[in-house]
SERO-4910 file (N, C-alpha, C, O; in steps of 0.05 Angstrom, whole numbers):
BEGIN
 pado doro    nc1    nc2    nc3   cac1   cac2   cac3    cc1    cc2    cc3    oc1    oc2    oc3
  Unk    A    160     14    171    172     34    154    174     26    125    165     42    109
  Unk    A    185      2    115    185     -4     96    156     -9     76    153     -8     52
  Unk    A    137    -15    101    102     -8     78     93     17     77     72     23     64
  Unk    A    113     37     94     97     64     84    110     63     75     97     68     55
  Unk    A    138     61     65    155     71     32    139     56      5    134     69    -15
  Unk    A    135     36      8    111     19    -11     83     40    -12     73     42    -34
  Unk    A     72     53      6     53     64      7     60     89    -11     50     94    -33
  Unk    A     78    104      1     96    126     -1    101    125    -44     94    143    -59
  Unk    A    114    102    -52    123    108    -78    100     96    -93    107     97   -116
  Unk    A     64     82    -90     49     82   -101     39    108   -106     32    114   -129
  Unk    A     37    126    -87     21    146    -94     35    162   -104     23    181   -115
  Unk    A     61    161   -104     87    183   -123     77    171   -157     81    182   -179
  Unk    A     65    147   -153     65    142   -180     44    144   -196     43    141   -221
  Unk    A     23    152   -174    -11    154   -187      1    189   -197      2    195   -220
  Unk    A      8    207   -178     10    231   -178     30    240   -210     28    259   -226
  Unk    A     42    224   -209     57    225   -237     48    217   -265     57    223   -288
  Unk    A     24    199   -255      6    191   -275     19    162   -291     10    160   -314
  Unk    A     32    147   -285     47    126   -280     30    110   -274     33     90   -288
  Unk    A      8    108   -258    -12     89   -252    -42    102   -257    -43    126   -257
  Unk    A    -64     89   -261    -88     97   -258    -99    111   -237    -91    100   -216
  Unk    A   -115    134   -231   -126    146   -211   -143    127   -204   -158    128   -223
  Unk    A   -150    111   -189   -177     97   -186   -175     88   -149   -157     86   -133
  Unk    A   -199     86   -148   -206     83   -117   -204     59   -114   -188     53    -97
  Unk    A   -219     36   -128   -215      9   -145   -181     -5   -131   -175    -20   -112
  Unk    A   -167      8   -149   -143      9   -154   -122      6   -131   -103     -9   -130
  Unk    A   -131     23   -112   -121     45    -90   -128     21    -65   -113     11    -48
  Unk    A   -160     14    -73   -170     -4    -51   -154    -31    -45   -144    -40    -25
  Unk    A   -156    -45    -77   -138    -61    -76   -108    -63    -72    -97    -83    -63
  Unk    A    -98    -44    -78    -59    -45    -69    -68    -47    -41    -60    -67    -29
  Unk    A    -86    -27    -25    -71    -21      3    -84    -57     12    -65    -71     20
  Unk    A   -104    -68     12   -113    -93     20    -86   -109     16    -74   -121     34
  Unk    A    -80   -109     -7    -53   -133    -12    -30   -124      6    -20   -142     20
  Unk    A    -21   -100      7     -4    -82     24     -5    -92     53     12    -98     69
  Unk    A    -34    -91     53    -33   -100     91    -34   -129    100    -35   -136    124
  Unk    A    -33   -144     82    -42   -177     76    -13   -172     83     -8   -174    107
  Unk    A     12   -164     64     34   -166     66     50   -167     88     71   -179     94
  Unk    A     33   -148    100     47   -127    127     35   -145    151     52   -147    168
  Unk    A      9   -161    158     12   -177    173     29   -200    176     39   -208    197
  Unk    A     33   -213    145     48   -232    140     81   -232    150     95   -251    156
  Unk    A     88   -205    151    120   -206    152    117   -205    185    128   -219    201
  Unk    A     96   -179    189    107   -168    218     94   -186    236    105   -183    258
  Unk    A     78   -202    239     57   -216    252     39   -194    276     22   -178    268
  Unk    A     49   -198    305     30   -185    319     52   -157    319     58   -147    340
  Unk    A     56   -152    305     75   -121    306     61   -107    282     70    -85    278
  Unk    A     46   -112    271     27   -102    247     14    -85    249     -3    -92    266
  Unk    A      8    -57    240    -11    -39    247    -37    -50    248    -40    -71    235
  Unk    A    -59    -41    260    -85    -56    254   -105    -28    241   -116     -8    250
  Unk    A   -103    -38    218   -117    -16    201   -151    -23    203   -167     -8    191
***
């Protein structure tokens, strides 16, 4: 729950124009995002 609110308030922020539109951009948060998300949750981690 807490990485879709991380998911959740990046894209509140592209939409606001607060961040760059970029796919680039987008690709890299969610990679670091899920790096994150194995790290905390271990085998409770979505498998994207």
């Amino acid at each position: 729950m807490p990485f879709d609110a991380m998911r959740e308030q990046y894209a509140s922020a592209v939409r606001a124009g607060l961040i760059e539109c970029s796919l680039l951009a987008s690709a890299r948060f969610e990679r670091k995002l899920g790096e994150l998300e194995r790290v905390a949750l271990g085998p409770w981690a979505r498998g994207l």
